[in-house]
C-alpha positions as a LaTeX table, in Angstrom:
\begin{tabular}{lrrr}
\hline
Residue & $x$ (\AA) & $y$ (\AA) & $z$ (\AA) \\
\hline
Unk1 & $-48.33$ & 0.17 & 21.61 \\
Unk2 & $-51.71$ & $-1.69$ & 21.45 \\
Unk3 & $-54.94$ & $-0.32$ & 22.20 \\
Unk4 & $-55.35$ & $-2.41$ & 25.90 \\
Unk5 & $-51.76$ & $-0.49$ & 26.35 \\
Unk6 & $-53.96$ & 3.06 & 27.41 \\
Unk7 & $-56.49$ & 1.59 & 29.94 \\
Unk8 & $-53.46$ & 0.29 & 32.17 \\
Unk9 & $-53.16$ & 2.23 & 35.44 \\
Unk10 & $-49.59$ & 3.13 & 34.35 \\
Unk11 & $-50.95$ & 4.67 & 31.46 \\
Unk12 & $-53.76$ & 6.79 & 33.47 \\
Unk13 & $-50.78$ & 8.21 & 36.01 \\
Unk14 & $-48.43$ & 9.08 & 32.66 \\
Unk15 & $-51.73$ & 11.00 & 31.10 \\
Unk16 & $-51.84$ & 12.28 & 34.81 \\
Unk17 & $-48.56$ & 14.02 & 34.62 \\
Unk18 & $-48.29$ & 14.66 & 31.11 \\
Unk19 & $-51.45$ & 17.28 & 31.99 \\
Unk20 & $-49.40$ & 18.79 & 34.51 \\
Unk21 & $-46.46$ & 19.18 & 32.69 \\
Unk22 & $-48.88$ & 20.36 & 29.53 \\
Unk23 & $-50.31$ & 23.31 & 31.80 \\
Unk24 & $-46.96$ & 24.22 & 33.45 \\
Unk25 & $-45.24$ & 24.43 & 30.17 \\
Unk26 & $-48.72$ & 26.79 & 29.05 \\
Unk27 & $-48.02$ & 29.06 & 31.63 \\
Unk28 & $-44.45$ & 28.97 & 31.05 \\
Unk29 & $-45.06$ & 30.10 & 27.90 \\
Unk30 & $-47.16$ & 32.95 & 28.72 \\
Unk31 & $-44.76$ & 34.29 & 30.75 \\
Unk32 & $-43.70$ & 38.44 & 28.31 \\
Unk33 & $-40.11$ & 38.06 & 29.04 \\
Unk34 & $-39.14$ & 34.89 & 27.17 \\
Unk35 & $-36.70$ & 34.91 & 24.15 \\
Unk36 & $-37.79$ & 32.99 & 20.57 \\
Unk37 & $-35.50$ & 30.57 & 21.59 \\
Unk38 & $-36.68$ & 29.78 & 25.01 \\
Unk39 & $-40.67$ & 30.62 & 23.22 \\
Unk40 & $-39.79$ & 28.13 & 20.43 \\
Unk41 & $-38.25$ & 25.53 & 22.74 \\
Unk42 & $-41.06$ & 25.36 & 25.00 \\
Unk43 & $-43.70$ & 25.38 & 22.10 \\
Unk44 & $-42.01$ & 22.44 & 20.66 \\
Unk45 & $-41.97$ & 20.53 & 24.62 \\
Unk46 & $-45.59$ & 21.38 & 24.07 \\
Unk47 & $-46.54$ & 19.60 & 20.87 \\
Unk48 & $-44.60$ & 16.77 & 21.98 \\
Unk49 & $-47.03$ & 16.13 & 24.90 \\
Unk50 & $-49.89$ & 16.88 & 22.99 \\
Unk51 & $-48.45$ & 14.15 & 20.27 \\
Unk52 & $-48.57$ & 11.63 & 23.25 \\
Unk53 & $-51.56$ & 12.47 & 24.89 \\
Unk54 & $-53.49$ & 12.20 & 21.74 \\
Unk55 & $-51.55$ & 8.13 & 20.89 \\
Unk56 & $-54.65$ & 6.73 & 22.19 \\
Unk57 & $-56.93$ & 8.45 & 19.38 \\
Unk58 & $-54.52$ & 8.06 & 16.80 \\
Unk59 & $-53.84$ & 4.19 & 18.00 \\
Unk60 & $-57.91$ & 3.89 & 17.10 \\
Unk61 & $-57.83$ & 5.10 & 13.60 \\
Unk62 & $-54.35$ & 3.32 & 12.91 \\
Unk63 & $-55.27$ & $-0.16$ & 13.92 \\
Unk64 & $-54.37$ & $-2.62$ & 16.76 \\
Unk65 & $-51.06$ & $-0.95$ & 17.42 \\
Unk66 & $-48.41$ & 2.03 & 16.92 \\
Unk67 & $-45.01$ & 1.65 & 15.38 \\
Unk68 & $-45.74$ & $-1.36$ & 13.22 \\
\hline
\end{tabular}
């Protein structure tokens, strides 16, 4: 991706529901009956979000673009 990729509209309505699905997955997660599994599987949901929110920072300190 290039840096004019994150100031597309498309890109503002995926950070959109990435949020959403970052807080529901939060309080997912603070829910006292879960199991490691389900804990660890949502954690991991969780840090993959965060890993895409955060492509426009990273994109800045990487270059023009991710991937190459």
């Amino acid at each position: 991706m290039q840096r004019g990729d994150f100031q597309s509209e498309t890109w503002r309505r995926i950070d959109a529901h990435l949020r959403q699905e970052l807080d529901k997955l939060r309080r997912e997660n603070d829910k006292p009956d879960l199991t490691d599994t389900q804990t660890a599987t949502l954690r991991g949901r969780i840090l993959q979000i965060k890993r895409i929110l955060a492509m426009p920072t990273d994109i800045a300190g990487q270059g023009d673009d991710l991937g190459s």
